[in-house]
C-alpha positions as CSV (number, residue, x, y, z in Angstrom):
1,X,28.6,-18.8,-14.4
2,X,29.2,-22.5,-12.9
3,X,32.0,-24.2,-14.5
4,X,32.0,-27.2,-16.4
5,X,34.0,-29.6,-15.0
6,X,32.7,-33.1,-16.5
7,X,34.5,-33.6,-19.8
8,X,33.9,-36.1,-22.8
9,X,30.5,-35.6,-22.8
10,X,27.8,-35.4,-25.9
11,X,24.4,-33.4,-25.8
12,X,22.1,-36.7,-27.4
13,X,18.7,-35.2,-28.7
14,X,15.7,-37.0,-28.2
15,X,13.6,-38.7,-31.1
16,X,10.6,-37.2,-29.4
17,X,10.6,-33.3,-30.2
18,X,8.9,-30.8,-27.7
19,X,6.2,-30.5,-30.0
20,X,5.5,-33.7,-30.1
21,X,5.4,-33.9,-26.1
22,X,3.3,-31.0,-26.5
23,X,0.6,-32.5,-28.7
24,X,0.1,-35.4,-26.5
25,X,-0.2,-33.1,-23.5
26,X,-2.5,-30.8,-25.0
27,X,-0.3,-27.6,-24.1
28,X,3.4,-27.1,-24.1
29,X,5.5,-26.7,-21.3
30,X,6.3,-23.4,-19.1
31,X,8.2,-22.4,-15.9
32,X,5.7,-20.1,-13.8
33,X,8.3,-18.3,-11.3
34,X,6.6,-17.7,-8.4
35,X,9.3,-15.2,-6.5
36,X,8.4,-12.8,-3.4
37,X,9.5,-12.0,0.2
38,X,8.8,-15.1,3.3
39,X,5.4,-15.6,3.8
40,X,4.5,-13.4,1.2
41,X,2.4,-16.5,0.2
42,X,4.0,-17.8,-2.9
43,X,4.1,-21.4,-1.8
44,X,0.3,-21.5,-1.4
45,X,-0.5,-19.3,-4.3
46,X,1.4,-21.8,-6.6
47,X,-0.1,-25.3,-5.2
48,X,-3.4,-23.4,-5.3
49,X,-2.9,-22.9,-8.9
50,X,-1.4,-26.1,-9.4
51,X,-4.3,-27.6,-8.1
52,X,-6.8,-26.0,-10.3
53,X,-4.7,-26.4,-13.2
54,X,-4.7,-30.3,-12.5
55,X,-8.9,-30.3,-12.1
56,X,-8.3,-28.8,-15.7
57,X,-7.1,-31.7,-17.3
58,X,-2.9,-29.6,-17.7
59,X,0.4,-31.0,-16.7
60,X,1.8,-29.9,-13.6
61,X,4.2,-29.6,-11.3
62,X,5.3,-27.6,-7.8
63,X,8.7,-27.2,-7.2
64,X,8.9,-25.4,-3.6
65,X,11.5,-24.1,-1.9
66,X,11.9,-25.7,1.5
67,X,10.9,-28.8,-0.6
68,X,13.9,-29.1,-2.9
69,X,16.4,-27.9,0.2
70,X,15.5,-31.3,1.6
71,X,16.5,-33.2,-1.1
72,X,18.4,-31.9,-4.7
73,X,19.8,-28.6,-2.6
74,X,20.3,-30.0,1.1
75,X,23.9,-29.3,1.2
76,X,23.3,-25.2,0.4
77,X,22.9,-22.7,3.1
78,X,21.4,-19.2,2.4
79,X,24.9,-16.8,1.7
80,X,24.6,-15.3,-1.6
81,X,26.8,-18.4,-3.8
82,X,24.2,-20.9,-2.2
83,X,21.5,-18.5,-2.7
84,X,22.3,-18.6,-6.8
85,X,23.4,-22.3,-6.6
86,X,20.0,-22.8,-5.5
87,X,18.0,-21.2,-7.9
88,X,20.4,-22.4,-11.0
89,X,19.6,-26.1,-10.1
90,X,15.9,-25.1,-9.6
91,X,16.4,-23.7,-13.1
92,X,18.0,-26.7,-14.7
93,X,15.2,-28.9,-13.1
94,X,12.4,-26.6,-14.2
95,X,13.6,-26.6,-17.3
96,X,13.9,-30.7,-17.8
97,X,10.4,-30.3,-16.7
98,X,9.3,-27.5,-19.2
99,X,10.9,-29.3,-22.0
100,X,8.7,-32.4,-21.4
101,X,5.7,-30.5,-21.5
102,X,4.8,-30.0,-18.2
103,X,3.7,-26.6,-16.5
104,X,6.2,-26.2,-14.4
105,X,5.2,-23.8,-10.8
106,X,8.4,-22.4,-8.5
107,X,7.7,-21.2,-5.3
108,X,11.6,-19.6,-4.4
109,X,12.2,-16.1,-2.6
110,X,14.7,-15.9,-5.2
111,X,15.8,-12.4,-4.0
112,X,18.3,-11.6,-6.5
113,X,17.2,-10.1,-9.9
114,X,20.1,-11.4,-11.2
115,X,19.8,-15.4,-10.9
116,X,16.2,-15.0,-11.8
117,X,17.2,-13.4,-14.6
118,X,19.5,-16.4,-15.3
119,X,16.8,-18.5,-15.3
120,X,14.8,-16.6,-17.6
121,X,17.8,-16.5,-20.0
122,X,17.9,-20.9,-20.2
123,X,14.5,-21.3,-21.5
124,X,12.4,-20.1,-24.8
125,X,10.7,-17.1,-26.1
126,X,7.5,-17.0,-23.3
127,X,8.1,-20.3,-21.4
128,X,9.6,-17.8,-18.2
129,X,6.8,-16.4,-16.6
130,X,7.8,-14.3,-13.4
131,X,5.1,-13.7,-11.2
132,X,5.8,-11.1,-8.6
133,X,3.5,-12.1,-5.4
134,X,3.4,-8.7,-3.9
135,X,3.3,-8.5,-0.1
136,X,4.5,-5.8,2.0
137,X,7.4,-6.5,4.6
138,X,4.6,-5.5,7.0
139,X,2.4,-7.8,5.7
140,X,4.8,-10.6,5.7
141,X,5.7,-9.7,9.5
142,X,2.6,-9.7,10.2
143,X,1.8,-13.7,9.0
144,X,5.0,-14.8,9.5
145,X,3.5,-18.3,10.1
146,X,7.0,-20.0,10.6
147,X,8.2,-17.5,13.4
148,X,11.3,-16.4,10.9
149,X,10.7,-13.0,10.9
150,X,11.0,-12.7,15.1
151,X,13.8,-14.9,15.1
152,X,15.6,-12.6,12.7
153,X,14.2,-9.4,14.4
154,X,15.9,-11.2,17.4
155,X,19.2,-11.8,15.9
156,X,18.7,-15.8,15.5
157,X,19.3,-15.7,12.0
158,X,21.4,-14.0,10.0
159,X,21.2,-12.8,6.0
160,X,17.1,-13.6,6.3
161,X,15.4,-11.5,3.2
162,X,14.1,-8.5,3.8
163,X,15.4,-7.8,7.4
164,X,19.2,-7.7,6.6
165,X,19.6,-9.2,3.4
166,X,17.7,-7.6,0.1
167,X,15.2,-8.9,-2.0
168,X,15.8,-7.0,-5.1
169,X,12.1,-6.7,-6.5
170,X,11.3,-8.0,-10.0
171,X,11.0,-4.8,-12.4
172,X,9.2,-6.4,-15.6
173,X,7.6,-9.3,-13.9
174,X,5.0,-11.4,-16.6
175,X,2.3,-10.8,-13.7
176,X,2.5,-8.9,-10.5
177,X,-0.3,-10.1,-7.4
178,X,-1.6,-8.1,-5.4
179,X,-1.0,-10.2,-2.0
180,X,-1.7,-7.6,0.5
181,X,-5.5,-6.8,-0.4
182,X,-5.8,-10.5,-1.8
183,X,-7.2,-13.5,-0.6
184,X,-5.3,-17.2,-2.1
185,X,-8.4,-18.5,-4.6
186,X,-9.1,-15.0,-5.7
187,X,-4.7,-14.9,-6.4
188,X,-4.8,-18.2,-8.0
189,X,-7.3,-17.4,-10.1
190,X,-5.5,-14.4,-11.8
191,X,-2.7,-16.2,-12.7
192,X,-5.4,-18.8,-14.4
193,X,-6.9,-16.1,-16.3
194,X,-2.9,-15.1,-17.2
195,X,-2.0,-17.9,-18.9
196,X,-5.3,-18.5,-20.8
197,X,-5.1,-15.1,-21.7
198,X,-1.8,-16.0,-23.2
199,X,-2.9,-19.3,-24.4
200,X,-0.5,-21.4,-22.5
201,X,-3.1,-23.5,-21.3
């Protein structure tokens, strides 16, 4: 739990309710948690979606890892306190967004069930939706399109996920993918189906 250090402040509410942002949006807001191992191919799964959500007429926005660590979280490393400090921002932030009626897509290795499940625990009844993008450590290796993986095979970095740091994986995830046997579009397209099924958009 982070502490509260500002004092003498007053939560305002707005005059514009989130149904009312809703309405105008046509849908209500929702956090789609993208989490999975490094090149497990969450970041391209969720601008996929993104994309085809946006030709749909929805709301949307990608929050993505590496993106936010160059701007909101550039002064966190990857040991386990800036590993949850990253992800409660993310949550703060994907929250703001959720609440103004946009759906909101995270792309985060998030390894720890833990501040995911933090996360999940700030928002309302069926606006966290995990999503599990399923890719073997083999598979992972395998792509590794960044070159991580070698560099932490070959001791050039230290705590990387999966090598000698855990990912702990999700155990009631919204929607699991299937990333090994999956191509992108044919990925995307199941979590469409998802959240029509569920009528979030």
């Amino acid at each position: 739990m982070t502490e509260q250090k500002a004092t003498n402040i007053t939560w305002h509410e707005s005059s514009v309710s989130k149904e009312d942002r809703a309405k105008l949006n046509g849908h209500g807001g929702a956090v789609l948690w993208f989490t999975g191992l490094s090149a497990s191919g969450k970041s391209t799964v969720a601008n996929t979606v993104d994309h085809k959500l946006h030709a749909l007429g929805k709301h949307t926005y990608v929050l993505d890892g590496d993106n936010v660590r160059h701007g909101l979280n550039k002064n966190l490393g990857f040991s386990a306190e800036d590993r949850a400090e990253n992800i409660r921002r993310i949550g703060e932030v994907a929250k703001l967004f959720a609440d103004a009626g946009v759906v909101t897509l995270t792309a985060f290795i998030s390894p720890y069930k833990s501040d995911r499940d933090a996360v999940r625990e700030l928002l309302g009844e069926g606006e966290f939706i995990e999503i599990y993008v399923n890719a073997s450590l083999e598979t992972c290796e395998a792509r590794d399109p960044k070159g991580l993986y070698a560099k932490a095979r070959a001791g050039e970095i230290k705590g990387f996920t999966g090598i000698d740091d855990p990912y702990e994986a999700p155990e009631n995830a919204e929607l699991i993918l299937d990333a090994d046997n999956k191509g992108i579009d044919a990925l995307a397209d199941d979590v469409i189906a998802f959240l029509s099924e569920k009528g979030i958009v």
